[in-house]
C-alpha positions in Angstrom: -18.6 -44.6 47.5 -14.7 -43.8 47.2 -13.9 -39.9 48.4 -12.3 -39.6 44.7 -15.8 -40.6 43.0 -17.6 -38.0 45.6 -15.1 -35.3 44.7 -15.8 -35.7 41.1 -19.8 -35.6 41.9 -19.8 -32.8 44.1 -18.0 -31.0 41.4 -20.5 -32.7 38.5 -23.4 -31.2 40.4 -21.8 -27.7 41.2 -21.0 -27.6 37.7 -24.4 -28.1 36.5 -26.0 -25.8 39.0 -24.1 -22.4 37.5 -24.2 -24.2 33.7 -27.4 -25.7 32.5 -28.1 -26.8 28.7 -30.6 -24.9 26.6 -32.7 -27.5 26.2 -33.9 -26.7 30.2 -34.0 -22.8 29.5 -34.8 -20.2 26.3 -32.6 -17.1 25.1 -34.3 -14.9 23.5 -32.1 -12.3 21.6 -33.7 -9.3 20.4 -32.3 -6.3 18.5 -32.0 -5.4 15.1 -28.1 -5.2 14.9 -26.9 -7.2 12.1 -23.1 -8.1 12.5 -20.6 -11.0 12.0 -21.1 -11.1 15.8 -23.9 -10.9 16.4 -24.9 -13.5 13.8 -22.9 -16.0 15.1 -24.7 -15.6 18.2 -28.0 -16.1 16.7 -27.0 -19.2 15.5 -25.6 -20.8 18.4 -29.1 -19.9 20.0 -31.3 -21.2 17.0 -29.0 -24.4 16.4 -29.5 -25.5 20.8 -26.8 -27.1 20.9 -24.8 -25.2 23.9 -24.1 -25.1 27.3 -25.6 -21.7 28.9 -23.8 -20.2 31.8 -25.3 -17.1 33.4 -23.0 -16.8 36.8 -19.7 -16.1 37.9 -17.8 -19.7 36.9 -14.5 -21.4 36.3 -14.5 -23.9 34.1 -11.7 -26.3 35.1 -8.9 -27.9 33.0 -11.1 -31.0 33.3 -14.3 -29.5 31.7 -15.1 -30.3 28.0 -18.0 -29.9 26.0 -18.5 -30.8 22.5 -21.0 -28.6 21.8 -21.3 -24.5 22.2 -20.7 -22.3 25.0 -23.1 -19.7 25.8 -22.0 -16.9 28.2 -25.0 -14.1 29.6 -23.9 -11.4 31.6 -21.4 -13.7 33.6 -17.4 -13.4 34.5 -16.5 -17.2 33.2 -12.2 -18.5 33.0 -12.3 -21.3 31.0 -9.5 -23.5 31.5 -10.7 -26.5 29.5 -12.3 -27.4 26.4 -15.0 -26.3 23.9 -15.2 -28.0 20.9 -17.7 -25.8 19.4 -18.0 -22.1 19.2 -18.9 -19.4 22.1 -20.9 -16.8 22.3 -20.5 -14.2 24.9 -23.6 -11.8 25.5 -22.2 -8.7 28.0 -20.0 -11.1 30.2 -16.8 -11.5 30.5 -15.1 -14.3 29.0 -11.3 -15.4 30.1 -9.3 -17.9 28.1 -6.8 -19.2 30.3 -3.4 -21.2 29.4 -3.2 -24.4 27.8 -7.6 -23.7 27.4 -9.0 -24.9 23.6 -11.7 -23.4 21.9 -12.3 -25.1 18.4 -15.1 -22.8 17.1 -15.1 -19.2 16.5 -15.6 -16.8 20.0 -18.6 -14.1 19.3 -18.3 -11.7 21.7 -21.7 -9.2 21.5 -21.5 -6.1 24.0 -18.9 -8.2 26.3 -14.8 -8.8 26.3 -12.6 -11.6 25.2 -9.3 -12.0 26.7 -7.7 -15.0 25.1 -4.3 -16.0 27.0 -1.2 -16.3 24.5 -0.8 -20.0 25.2 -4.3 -20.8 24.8 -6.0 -22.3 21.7 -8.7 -19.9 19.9 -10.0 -20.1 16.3 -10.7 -16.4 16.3 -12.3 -13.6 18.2 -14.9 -11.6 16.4 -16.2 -8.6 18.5 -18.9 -6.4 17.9 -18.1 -2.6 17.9 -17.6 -0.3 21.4 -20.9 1.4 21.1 -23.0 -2.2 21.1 -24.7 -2.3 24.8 -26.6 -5.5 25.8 -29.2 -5.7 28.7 -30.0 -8.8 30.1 -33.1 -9.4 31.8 -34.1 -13.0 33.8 -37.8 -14.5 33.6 -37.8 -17.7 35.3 -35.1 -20.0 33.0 -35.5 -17.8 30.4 -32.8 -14.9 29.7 -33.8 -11.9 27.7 -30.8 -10.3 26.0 -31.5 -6.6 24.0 -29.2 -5.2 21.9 -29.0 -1.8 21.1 -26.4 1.1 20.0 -25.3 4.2 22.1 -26.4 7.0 20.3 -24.1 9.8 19.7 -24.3 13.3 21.0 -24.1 15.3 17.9 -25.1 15.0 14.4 -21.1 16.8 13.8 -18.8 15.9 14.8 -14.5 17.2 14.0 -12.5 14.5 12.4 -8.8 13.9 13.5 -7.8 16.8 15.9 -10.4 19.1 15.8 -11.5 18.8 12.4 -7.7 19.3 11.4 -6.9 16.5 8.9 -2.7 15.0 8.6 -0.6 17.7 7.0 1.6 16.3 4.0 4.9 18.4 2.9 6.1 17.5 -0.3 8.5 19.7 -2.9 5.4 21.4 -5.3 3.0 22.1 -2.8 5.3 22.6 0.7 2.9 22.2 3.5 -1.0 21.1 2.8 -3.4 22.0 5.6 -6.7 20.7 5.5 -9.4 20.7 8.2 -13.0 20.5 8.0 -16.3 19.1 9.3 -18.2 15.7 9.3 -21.8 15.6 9.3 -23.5 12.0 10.5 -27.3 12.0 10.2 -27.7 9.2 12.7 -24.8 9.7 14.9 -24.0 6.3 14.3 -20.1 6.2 12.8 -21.0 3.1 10.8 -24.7 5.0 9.0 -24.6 7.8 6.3 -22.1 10.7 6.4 -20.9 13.5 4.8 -17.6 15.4 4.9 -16.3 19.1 3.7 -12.6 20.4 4.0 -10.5 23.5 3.1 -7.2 22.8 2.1 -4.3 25.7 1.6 -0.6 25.0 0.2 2.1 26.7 1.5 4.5 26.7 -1.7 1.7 27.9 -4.0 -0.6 29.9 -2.0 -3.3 28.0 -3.6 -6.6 26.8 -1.9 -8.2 23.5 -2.5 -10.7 21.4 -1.0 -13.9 19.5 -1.4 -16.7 17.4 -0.3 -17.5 13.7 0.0 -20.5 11.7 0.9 -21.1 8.0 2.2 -24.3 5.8 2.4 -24.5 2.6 3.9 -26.9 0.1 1.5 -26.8 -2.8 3.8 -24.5 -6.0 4.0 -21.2 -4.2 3.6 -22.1 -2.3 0.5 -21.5 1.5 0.3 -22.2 3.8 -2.3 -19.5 7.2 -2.3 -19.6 10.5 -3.8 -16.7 12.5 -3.8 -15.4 15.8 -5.6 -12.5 17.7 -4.7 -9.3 20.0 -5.9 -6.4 17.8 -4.5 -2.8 17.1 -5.8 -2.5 13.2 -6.9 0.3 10.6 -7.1 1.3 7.3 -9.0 3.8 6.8 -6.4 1.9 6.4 -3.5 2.4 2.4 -3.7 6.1 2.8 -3.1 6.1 5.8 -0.5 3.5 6.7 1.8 2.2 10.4 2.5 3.7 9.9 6.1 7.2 8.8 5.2 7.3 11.5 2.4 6.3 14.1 4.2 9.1 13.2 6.9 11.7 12.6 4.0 10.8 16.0 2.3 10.8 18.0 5.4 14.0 16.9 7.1 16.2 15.8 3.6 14.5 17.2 0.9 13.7 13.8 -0.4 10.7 13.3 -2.1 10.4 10.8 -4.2 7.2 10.6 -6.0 5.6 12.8 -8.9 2.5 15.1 -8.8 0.0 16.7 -10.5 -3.5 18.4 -10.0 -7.3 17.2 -10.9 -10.3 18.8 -10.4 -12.1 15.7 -9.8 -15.5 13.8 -9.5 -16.0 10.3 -8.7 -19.3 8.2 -7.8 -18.0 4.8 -6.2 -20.2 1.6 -5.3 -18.0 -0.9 -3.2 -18.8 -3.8 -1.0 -16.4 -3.5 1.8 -15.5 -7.0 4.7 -15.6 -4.3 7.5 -15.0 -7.2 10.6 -11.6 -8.7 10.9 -10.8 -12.0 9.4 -10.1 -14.9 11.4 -7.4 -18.0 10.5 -9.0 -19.6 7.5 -11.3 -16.9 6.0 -10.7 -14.8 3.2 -12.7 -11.6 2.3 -13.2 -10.2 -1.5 -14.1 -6.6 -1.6 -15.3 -5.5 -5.1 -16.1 -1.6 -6.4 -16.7 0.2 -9.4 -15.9 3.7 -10.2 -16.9 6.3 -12.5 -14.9 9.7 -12.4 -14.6 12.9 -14.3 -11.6 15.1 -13.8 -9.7 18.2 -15.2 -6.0 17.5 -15.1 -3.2 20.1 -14.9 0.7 20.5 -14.3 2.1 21.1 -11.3 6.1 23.2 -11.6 8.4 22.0 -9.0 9.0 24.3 -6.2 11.8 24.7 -3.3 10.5 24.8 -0.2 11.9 24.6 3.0 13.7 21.8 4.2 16.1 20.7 7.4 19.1 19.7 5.1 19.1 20.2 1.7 17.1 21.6 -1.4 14.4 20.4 -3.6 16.6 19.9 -7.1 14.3 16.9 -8.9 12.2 18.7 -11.6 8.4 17.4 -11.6 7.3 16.3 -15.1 4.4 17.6 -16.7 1.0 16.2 -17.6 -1.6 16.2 -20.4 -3.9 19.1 -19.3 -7.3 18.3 -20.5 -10.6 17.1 -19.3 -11.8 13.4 -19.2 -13.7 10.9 -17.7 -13.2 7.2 -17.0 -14.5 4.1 -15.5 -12.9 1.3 -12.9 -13.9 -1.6 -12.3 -11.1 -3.0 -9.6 -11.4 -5.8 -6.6 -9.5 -6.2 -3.2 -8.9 -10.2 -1.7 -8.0 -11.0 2.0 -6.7 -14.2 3.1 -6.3 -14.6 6.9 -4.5 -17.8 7.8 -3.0 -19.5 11.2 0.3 -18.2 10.5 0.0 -16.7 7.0 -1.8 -13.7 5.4 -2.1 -12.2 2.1 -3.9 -9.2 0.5 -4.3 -8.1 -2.7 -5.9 -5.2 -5.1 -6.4 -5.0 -9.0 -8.4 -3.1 -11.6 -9.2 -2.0 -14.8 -9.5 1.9 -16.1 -11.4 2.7 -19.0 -11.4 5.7 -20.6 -15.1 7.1 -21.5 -15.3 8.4 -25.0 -15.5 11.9 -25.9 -12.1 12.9 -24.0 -8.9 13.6 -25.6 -7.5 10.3 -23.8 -7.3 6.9 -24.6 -6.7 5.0 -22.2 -7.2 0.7 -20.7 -5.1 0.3 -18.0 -4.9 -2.4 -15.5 -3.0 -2.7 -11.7 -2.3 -4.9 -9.4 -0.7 -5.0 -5.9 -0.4 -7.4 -3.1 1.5 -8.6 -0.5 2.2 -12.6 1.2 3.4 -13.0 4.5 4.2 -15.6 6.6 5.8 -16.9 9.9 8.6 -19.6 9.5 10.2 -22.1 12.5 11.8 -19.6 15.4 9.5 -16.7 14.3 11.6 -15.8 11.3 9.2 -14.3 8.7 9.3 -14.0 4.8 7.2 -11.4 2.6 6.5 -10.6 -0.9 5.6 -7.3 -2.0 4.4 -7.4 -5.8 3.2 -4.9 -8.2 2.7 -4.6 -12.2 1.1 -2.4 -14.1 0.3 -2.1 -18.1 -1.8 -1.1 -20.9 -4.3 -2.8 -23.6 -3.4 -1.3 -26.8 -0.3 0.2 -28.8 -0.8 3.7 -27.5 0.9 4.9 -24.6 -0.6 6.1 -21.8 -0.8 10.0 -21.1 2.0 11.1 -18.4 -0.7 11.2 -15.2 -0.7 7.6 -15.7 2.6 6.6 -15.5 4.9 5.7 -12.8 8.2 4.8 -12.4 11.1 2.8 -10.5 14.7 3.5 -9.0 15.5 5.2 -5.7 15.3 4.5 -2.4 12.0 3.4 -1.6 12.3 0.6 -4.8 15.7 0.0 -6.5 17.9 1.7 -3.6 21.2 1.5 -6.3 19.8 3.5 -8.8 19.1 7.4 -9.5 15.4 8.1 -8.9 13.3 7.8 -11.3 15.4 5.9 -13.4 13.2 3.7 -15.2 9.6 5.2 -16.1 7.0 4.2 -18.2 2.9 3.2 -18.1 3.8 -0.4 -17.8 5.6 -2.2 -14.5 7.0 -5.3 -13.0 8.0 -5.1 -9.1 9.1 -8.1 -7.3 10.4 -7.2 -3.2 11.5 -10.4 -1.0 12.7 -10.2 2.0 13.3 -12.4 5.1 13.6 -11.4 8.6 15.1 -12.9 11.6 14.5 -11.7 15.3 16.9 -10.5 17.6 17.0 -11.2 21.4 14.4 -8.6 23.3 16.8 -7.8 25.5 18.6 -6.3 22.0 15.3 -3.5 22.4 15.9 -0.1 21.8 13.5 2.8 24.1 10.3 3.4 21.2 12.0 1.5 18.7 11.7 -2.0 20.4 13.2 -5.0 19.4 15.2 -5.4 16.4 15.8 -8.0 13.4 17.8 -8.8 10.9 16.6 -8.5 7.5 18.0 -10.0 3.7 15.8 -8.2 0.8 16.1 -9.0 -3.2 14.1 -6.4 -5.7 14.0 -7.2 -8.8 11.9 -4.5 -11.3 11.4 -2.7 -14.4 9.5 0.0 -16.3 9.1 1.2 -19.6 6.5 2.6 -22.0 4.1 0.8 -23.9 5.3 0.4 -28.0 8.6 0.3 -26.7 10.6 -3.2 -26.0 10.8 -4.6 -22.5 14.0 -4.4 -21.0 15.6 -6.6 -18.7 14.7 -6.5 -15.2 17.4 -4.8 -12.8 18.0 -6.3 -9.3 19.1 -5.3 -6.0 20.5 -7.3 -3.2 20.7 -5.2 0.6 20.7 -6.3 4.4 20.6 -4.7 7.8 19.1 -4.1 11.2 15.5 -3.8 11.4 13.3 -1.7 13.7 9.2 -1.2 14.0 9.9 2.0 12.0 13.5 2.1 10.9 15.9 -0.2 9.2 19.4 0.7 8.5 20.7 -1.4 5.2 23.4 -1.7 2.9 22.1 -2.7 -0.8 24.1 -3.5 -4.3 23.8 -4.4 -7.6 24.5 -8.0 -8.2 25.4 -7.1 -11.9 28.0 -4.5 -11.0 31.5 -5.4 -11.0 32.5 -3.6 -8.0 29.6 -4.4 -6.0 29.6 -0.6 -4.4 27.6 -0.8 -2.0 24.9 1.9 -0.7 24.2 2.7 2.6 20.3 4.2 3.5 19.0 4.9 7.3 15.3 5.2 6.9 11.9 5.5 8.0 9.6 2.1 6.7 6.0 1.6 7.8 3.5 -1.6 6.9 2.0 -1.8 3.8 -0.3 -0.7 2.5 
């Protein structure tokens, strides 16, 4: 026998020695956890097609199986190839360079560290309080799963029970802090919160109370009722960048008013991340009853400048409703898109009527040299000939949608929002200290609103450009049907949607 042949057996028979197939051995998995994890782990053990490792190993860039990988309690570099999926129970699993793995990785109570270059399906992990004990009878391997339980039934949410403040120009600064309750000290199981809220601007209390519980399979019923201020603008500014813009520039640019409100929710919720080529769908239905009243503009402080934009009143009165809405996620290699509609009904016996539908999404995607391209969409409208009542109606122009225009320029209960942009990386060593690295960036916005009985207008467009950052972009937009093209400048704060 050649030296190269006894190589490659030596190597064959170490190899088998540390990995041996099932068929030789049992895994018995016990636990009644029920995750995306988890459940892919069960399979790989009930279909017996895998290759079980259970010591320290590295798989070299020769090693290929077509079937699954099975990894208990073991440190394991793969540097080869699985065809199928692997599941990792407590060990360690290390998926070097140029490595291929054509099947999803499970990893239950154990860490995944796939290498940038290497070639992985997806990684679904099971959460941080998931322990697994391993325990060896002969060939057989006896894996438990089982949760850490928490100390304490309550528990302070956010920095000692102290939810994130919002500043805006009718309520100035809202402070809100209270407890959670969890029955089973399990994040995931039944749970009920209560806060106190105070605003600044008014001197007015608010607060409230919700409640969550778990019904199996990613399906949660929710009560809630509360005294809050509320916002149809919350799609084009977030309560983090508004707060920032009111405090330091007195810019806010959304509308408000205030509900006494109570809402009983049933939603199924996708709760694990998606992996290239799945997609989740997410449906709910609401019914709410709410008390509705004005809110009059205040000036509160600010860093530079005053609060001067009036806030528009609303039709006080007391009605209920129903929803019936849907979320979609679509997870793909180098795409992604997510999107949310729905349907409000208003119940009879109110003062309002009121069918209204939304919807909102966003499509991204990486082009050739890592440039990227997104689409931001919304619309909005009515069924009927009446319009709807002013705390259902939103509006376009400003800054955070049609940068050219006055704020607020264009309102109404129905909408059409159409935001392109593409965006081109800069060279890292461009990177500014916490900014990081930026990018260049082309954006066109085209949009309208306007009320319901009313023709509907042509859509105005905006054209802008600038420097990119994680959190800020500097730009310079214009109207394409101006003469002049004058352009306007804006320095800004811009976070992921939604």
């Amino acid at each position: 026998m050649s030296a190269s042949r006894l190589r490659l057996l030596l190597c064959a028979l170490l190899l088998g020695a540390l990995a041996v197939p099932l068929r030789a051995q049992d895994v018995i998995l016990e636990g009644s956890i029920d995750t995306r994890a988890v459940r892919i782990a069960r399979d790989v053990i009930e279909t017996g097609n895998y290759l079980r490792i259970h010591r320290d190993t590295v798989l070299p860039a020769t090693f290929r199986t077509e079937g699954d990988l099975l990894v208990v309690d073991a440190d394991v570099r793969l540097e080869g190839t699985v065809e199928g999926r692997v599941a990792v129970l407590g060990g360690v699993l290390y998926v070097r360079p140029g490595a291929r793995v054509g099947g999803t990785v499970a990893s239950v109570g154990g860490e995944v560290y796939p290498a940038a270059t290497a070639a992985v399906a997806g990684v679904v992990e099971t959460s941080p309080d998931v322990r697994v004990e391993v325990d060896f009878e002969g060939d057989t391997a006896r894996v438990r799963i089982t949760r850490v339980a928490y100390g304490s039934r309550f528990v302070l949410p956010g920095i000692l029970g102290l939810r994130v403040p919002t500043y805006d120009r009718v309520n100035g600064l809202t402070l809100a802090a209270g407890p959670a309750y969890l029955p089973t000290r399990q994040p995931e199981g039944p749970r009920v919160d209560a806060w106190l809220s105070y605003r600044t601007a008014r001197g007015a209390f608010g607060g409230g109370a919700s409640a969550r519980a778990p019904l199996g399979r990613g399906v949660r019923l929710e009560a809630r009722a509360e005294r809050a201020t509320f916002t149809n603008e919350r799609w084009a500014r977030g309560n983090l960048v508004n707060t920032l813009g009111s405090l330091f520039f007195a810019n806010d640019y959304r509308d408000y008013w205030e509900s006494d409100r109570v809402a009983l929710t049933l939603a199924r919720y996708h709760e694990e991340p998606l992996i290239a080529g799945e997609f989740a769908f997410e449906p709910r239905v609401t019914v709410a009853g709410m008390r509705d009243r004005s809110l009059r503009n205040r000036d509160p402080w600010s860093l530079f400048g005053d609060f001067d934009r009036v806030n528009p009143s609303v039709e006080e009165t007391e009605w209920a409703s129903a929803s019936l809405g849907a979320a979609l996620r679509w997870q793909g290699t180098t795409t992604a898109f997510v999107a949310d509609a729905g349907v409000e009904q208003a119940l009879p016996g109110g003062s309002i009527e009121l069918t209204q539908w939304t919807v909102d999404g966003l499509w991204t995607m990486e082009a050739m040299w890592r440039h990227t391209l997104s689409v931001r969409f919304r619309g909005m409208g009515t069924l009927g000939d009446e319009p709807a009542p002013p705390q259902r109606r939103t509006f376009i122009g400003g800054p955070p949608t049609l940068p050219t225009f006055e704020t607020a320029s264009f309102r109404g209960d129905r909408l059409a929002y159409v935001r392109s942009t593409y965006g081109i990386p800069l060279p890292q060593r461009w990177a500014l200290p916490v900014l990081g690295p930026p990018s260049l960036g082309f954006t066109h916005i085209a949009g309208m609103a306007w009320l319901t009985g009313t023709p509907m207008p042509d859509w105005e467009q905006n054209l802008g450009g600038g420097l990119f950052f994680s959190l800020v972009r500097a730009e310079v937009w214009v109207n394409p049907a101006e003469d002049d093209l004058d352009p306007t400048f804006r320095l800004g704060v811009e976070l992921p949607w939604p």
